[in-house]
Structure formats: C-alpha cells, structure tokens
C-alpha positions, 0 to 999 in steps of 0.5 A, spaced: 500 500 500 502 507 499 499 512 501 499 519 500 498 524 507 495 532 507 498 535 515 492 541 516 497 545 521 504 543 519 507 548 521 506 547 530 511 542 533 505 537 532 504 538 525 513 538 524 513 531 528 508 528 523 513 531 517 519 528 521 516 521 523 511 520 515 518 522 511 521 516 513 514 511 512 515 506 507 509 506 506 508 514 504 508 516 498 507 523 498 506 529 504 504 536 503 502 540 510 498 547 510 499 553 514 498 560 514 505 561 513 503 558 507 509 559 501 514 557 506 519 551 505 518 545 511 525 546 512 525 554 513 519 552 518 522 546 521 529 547 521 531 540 522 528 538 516 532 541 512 534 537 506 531 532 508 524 533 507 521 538 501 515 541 500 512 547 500 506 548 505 500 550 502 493 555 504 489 550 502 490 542 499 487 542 493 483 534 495 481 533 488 488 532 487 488 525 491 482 523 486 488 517 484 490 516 491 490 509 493 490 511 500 488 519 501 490 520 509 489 526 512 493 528 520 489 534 523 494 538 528 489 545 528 489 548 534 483 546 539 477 547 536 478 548 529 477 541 526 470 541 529 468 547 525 472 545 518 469 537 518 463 538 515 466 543 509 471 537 509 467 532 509 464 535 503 470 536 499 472 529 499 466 527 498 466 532 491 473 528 489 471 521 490 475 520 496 470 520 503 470 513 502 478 512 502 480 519 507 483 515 514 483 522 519 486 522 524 485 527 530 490 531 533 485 535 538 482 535 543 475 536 539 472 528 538 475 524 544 470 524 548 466 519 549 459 522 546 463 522 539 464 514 538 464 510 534 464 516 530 471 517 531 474 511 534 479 513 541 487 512 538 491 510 544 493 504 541 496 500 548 489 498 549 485 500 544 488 495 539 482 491 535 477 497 536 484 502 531 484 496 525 480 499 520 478 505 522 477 511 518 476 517 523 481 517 529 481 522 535 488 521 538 490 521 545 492 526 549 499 526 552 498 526 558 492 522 558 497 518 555 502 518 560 497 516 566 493 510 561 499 506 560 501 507 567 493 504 569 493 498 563 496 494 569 490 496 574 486 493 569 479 490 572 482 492 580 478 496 585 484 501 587 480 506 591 484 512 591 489 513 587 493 520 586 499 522 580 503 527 578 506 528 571 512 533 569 511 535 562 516 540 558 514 546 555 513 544 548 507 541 550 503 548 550 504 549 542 510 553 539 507 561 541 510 563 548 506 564 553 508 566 560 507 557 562 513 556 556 517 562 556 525 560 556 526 565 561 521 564 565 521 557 566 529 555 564 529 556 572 522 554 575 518 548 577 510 549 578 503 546 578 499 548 573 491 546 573 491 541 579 486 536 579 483 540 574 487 539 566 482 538 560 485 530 559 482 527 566 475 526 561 478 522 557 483 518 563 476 518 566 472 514 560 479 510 560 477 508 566 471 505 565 473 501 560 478 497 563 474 496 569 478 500 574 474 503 580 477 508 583 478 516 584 483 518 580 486 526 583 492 529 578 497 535 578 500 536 572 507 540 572 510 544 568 518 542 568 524 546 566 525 541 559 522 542 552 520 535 551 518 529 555 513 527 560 515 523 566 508 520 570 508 517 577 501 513 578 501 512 586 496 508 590 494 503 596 496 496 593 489 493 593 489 486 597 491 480 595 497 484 589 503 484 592 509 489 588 511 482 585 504 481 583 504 488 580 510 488 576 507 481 574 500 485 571 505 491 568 509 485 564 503 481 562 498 487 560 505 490 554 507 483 552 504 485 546 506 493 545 512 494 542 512 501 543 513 500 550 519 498 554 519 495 562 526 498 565 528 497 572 528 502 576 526 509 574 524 511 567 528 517 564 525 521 559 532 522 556 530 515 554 524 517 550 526 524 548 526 524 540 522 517 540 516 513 540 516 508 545 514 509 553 518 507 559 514 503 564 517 501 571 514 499 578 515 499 585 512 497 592 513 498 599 509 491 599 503 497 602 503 501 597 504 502 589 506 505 584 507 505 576 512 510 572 512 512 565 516 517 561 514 518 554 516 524 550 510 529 549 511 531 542 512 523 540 508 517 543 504 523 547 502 525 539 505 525 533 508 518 532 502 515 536 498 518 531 502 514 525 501 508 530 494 510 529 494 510 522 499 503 521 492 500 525 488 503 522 490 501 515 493 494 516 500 496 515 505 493 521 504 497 527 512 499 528 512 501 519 517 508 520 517 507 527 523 503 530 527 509 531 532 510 537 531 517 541 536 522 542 540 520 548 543 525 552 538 529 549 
C-alpha cells in the first residue's frame, strides 16, 4: 500500500513531528502540510528538516488532487477547536473528489475524544485500544498526558484501587510553539510549578479510560510544568489493593505490554532522556509491599502525539504497527 498524507497545521511542533516521523514511512508516498505561513519551505519552518524533507506548505490542499490516491490520509494538528468547525466543509470536499470513502483522519485535538463522539471517531491510544484502531477511518488521538497516566493504569486493569493520586512533569513544548508566560525560556529555564491541579482538560478522557478497563477508583492529578522542552515523566501512586503484592504488580505491568512494542519495562526509574526524540514509553514499578506505584516517561511531542498518531494510522490501515517507527531517541538529549 502507499499512501499519500495532507498535515492541516504543519507548521506547530505537532504538525513538524508528523513531517519528521511520515518522511521516513515506507509506506508514504507523498506529504504536503498547510499553514498560514503558507509559501514557506518545511525546512525554513522546521529547521531540522532541512534537506531532508521538501515541500512547500500550502493555504489550502487542493483534495481533488488525491482523486488517484490509493490511500488519501489526512493528520489534523489545528489548534483546539478548529477541526470541529472545518469537518463538515471537509467532509464535503472529499466527498466532491471521490475520496470520503478512502480519507483515514486522524485527530490531533482535543475536539472528538470524548466519549459522546464514538464510534464516530474511534479513541487512538493504541496500548489498549488495539482491535477497536484496525480499520478505522476517523481517529481522535490521545492526549499526552492522558497518555502518560493510561499506560501507567493498563496494569490496574479490572482492580478496585480506591484512591489513587499522580503527578506528571511535562516540558514546555507541550503548550504549542507561541510563548506564553507557562513556556517562556526565561521564565521557566529556572522554575518548577503546578499548573491546573486536579483540574487539566485530559482527566475526561483518563476518566472514560477508566471505565473501560474496569478500574474503580478516584483518580486526583497535578500536572507540572518542568524546566525541559520535551518529555513527560508520570508517577501513578496508590494503596496496593489486597491480595497484589509489588511482585504481583510488576507481574500485571509485564503481562498487560507483552504485546506493545512501543513500550519498554526498565528497572528502576524511567528517564525521559530515554524517550526524548522517540516513540516508545518507559514503564517501571515499585512497592513498599503497602503501597504502589507505576512510572512512565514518554516524550510529549512523540508517543504523547505525533508518532502515536502514525501508530494510529499503521492500525488503522493494516500496515505493521512499528512501519517508520523503530527509531532510537536522542540520548543525552
């Protein structure tokens, strides 16, 4: 299969990761982006895609020219709330090119992962969303920090664990490539705080995750802005439910990523300088044989975004899941 992929928002560090991570996919045949910096070489945007990656972005994509395409796919990066509005003018696009059959989107946003858009849009963290991903054609992607603490919960799978409390750092590219006072260098190079404590956009979805995998308990998360660019580290505490030891823990984490190839068990301590610039999520354990906890260190812009959305997308279409993403991280980053 080749297929031929349009970015809506190709200029944010979203839309510059999927542009890094599509321009190695064997199976992409082509890959354009729209902007409003349209005009503009991906490499003058985009540094790092200098000779590697060439094109132009575009004001707009032109769907008629993917009418031959065996594989039209469209990645949305837009700012929260801008797909939602576009989809029906979309929809009808495709439809005018004979393609609405053929389109895989694949959302970026916050704007289809609740639960009242399914299964219209099918929730994309492939983890444990496996089976329902295969042969979709709309894709909500999952959050990055609702990545960060579903993995750190898929070993809890079907327990009653009463309260359970996490905290996650996560670097200032996660805010967007506009400087607000949050993300700003010098405003943060040297600081460490909480931001939207017990109240963060993603615990909606973390909540519906929760429900699914049958795992009773309320969840209280503090989310922290951390003096680093990329990367997320997630600590997942809690009382350790009776009968389940810390070696019955680990146990459970082994068993529930036996299949994820995206996801490595380290001993120890998770490193986000392990992950930065990669796909995969480190998982370690550890008890006091009272008390619990599952940590989990993933990059943001990375299994929290972009090469999670092509994970998606190999599901969705067939393809192996690890096609264009069995790349190491930078280390030291």
């Amino acid at each position: 299969m080749k297929l031929d992929a349009a970015i809506l928002g190709a200029s944010g560090y979203g839309g510059g990761e999927l542009l890094r991570w599509l321009s190695g996919h064997p199976a992409c045949a082509s890959l354009r982006g729209t902007s409003r910096h349209a005009g503009r070489a991906f490499g003058d945007v985009h540094p790092n895609l200098r000779g590697i990656v060439p094109g132009v972005l575009e004001e707009a994509i032109d769907w008629s020219s993917f009418t031959g395409s065996e594989q039209p796919v469209v990645f949305s990066a837009l700012p929260h709330g801008e797909l939602a509005a576009l989809l029906p003018g979309l929809e009808r696009a495709w439809d005018k090119a004979g393609i609405a059959d053929k389109v895989l989107l694949l959302d970026l946003s916050t704007d289809f992962r609740g639960v009242e858009h399914r299964p219209r849009f099918v929730y994309g963290q492939p983890e444990w969303n496996r089976a329902a991903l295969k042969g979709a054609r709309r894709v909500a992607c999952a959050g990055c920090f609702a990545t960060a603490l579903e993995l750190a919960l898929l070993p809890l799978r079907g327990l009653d664990v009463g309260f359970l409390a996490a905290t996650g750092a996560t670097g200032s590219s996660g805010s967007g490539a506009t400087p607000v006072e949050g993300t700003h260098h010098p405003l943060r190079a040297q600081d460490f705080r909480a931001y939207k404590p017990l109240a963060h956009q993603h615990m909606a979805e973390v909540n519906a995750a929760m429900a699914e995998l049958g795992i009773q308990g309320d969840l209280a998360f503090v989310p922290q802005s951390a003096p680093m660019v990329r990367g997320i580290f997630m600590s997942l505490q809690f009382r350790l439910p009776q009968g389940l030891t810390g070696e019955g823990l680990a146990a459970r984490t082994a068993e529930a990523f036996q299949d994820a190839p995206f996801v490595r068990i380290v001993t120890g301590s998770p490193r986000v300088g392990a992950v930065a610039g990669g796909a995969f999520c480190d998982v370690a354990t550890a008890s006091d044989g009272r008390n619990g906890v599952v940590m989990t260190a993933i990059d943001n812009l990375g299994k929290g975004m972009a090469s999670q959305a092509v994970q998606c997308m190999n599901l969705a279409l067939g393809l192996p899941e690890t096609a264009g993403l069995m790349v190491p991280g930078c280390y030291p980053g």
